[in-house]
N, C-alpha and C positions, 0 to 999 in steps of 0.2 A: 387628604388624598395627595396635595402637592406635595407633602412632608414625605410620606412615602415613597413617590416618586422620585425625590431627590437622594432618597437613601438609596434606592436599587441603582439611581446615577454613577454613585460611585464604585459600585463591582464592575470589575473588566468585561470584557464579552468573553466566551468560550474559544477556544482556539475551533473553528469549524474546521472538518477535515476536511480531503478531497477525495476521500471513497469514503463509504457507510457499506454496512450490510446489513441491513434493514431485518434479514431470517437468519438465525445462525446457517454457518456453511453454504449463505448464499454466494455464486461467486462474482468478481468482481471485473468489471469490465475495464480493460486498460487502452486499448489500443482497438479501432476499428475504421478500416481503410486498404490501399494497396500492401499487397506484400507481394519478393519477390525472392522464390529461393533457388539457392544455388546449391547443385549434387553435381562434383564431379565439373565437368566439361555443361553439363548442360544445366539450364534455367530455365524455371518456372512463376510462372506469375497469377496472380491474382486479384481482381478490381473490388472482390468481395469478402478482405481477409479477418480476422479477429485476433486480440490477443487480451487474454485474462488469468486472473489469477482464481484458482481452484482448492477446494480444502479439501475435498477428502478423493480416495482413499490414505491421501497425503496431502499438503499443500506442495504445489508447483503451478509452476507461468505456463498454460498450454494455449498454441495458436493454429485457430482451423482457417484452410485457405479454401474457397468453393468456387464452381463456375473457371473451372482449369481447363486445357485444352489437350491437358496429358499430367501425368498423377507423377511424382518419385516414387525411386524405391524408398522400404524401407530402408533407417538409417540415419548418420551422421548427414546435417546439411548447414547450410548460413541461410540466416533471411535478412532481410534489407525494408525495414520501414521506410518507403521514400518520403512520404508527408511529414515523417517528421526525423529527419537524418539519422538515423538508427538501426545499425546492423549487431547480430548477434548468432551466437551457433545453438545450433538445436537439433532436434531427432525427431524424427519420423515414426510414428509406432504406428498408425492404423493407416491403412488407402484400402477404400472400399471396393471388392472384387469385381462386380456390376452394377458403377455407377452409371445415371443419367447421363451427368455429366462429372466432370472428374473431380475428385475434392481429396484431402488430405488432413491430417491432425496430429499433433504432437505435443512434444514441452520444447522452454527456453532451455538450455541447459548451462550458460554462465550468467551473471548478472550483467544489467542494459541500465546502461548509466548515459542519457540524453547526451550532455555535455557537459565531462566531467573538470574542465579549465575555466570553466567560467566560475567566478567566486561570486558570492552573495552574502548578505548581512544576517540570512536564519534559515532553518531549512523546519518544513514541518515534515514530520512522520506518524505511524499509524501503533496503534498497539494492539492485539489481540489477545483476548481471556486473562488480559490485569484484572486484580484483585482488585474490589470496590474500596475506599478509605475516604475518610471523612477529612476535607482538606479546606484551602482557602475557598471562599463564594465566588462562583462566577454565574453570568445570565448570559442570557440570547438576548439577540438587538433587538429583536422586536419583539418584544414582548418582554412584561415585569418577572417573568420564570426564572430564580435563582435556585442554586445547589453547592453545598458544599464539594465540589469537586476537584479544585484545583494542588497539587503537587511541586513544589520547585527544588531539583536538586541543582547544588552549588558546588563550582571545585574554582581552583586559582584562577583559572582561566575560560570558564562555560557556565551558561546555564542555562538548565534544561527545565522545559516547564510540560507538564502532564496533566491533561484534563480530562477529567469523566465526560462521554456523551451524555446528552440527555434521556437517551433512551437507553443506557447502560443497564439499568432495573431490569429492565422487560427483557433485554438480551440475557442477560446472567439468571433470572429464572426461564429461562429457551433452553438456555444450555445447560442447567440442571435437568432437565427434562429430556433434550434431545441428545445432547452432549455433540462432542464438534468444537466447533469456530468462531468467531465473528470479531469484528471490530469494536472493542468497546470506549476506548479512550488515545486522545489523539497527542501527540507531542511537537513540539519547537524548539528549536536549537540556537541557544545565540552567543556570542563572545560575554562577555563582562564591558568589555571597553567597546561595543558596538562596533568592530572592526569588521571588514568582512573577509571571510575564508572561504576551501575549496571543500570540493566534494572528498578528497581524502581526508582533508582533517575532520570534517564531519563526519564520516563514516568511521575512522580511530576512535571519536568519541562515543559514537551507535553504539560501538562493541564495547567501548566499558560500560552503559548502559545496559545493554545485553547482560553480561554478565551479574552487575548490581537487581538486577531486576528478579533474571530465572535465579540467582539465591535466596530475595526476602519474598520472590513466590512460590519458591519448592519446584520449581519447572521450567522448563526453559521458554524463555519469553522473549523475543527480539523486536526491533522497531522495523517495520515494513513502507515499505513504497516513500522512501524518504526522496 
């Protein structure tokens, strides 16, 4: 038994993400707390706001704000995450004609980058509908459960490591079935020479990722929620 356990010692851990989608096209929750939007000259707020990420009829970032004390128009607006210093523009598509109380719903409509001057040593990100491949072993901490899951692509200056969920099986028979979405394998970004960099050079490198990836999958396939 010890023998054993000193063998699963030596595989890495899985990169754990920081979203999962446990059902295909289940969505994902990103943000929930104050929101406060701005249309025009006036503002509107919210103590009970949401912001998630949605797969279909499309994926996109939609954030419903409820318990208003007066609704927007339809339309172009900014919202302002105060908890966590974060503004971004977005649109308005539904306000309910006879609400209770007033509430609203929409999408992001640029990308919300926290703060994007602060450098870091790796960034993780998410994958969606990657193809399964039989790659280096990695396990979970707690527990002896290893899988051939892990990926590492290499260039002068990056490397990029990609790891199958564990539940990636179950997901990809879901989605043979239901078809859609879901998170199936997670990624990390790091220098070669463990330097750290910003969120632009990291995101130049997403995109050639992006591209490397929707070629040897036949689809386009991006890294998410990096």
């Amino acid at each position: 038994m010890k023998r054993i356990e000193n063998t699963f010692s030596k595989f890495p851990f899985y990169l754990a993400p920081h979203y999962r989608t446990l059902h295909p096209n289940s969505s994902i929750p990103l943000y929930s707390g104050s929101l406060v939007l701005t249309q025009g000259s006036k503002t509107f707020t919210s103590s009970e706001g949401s912001i998630e990420l949605v797969w279909l009829p499309r994926p996109e970032v939609r954030f419903i704000m409820t318990s208003m004390e007066e609704a927007p128009d339809l339309g172009a607006v900014e919202i302002e995450a105060p908890d966590i210093a974060s503004r971004f523009y977005a649109y308005v598509k539904n306000v309910p004609i006879f609400p209770r109380n007033y509430s609203c719903s929409g999408i992001i409509t640029n990308k919300v980058v926290a703060n994007p001057s602060i450098k870091t040593q790796y960034a993780r990100f998410h994958l969606p509908n990657m193809e399964r491949y039989i790659g280096e072993i990695v396990r979970i901490p707690t527990s002896n459960h290893s899988w051939r899951g892990r990926l590492t692509l290499k260039s002068a200056n990056w490397i990029a490591v990609l790891d199958e969920l564990p539940d990636a099986k179950e997901l990809s028979n879901a989605l043979q079935l239901e078809g859609g979405y879901a998170l199936m394998h997670s990624g990390e970004l790091r220098k070669t020479d463990d330097q750290t960099f910003t969120y632009d050079e990291a995101n130049e490198m997403a995109t050639a990722i992006f591209y490397f990836l929707s070629f040897t999958r036949g689809f386009w396939i991006s890294p998410l929620l990096m």
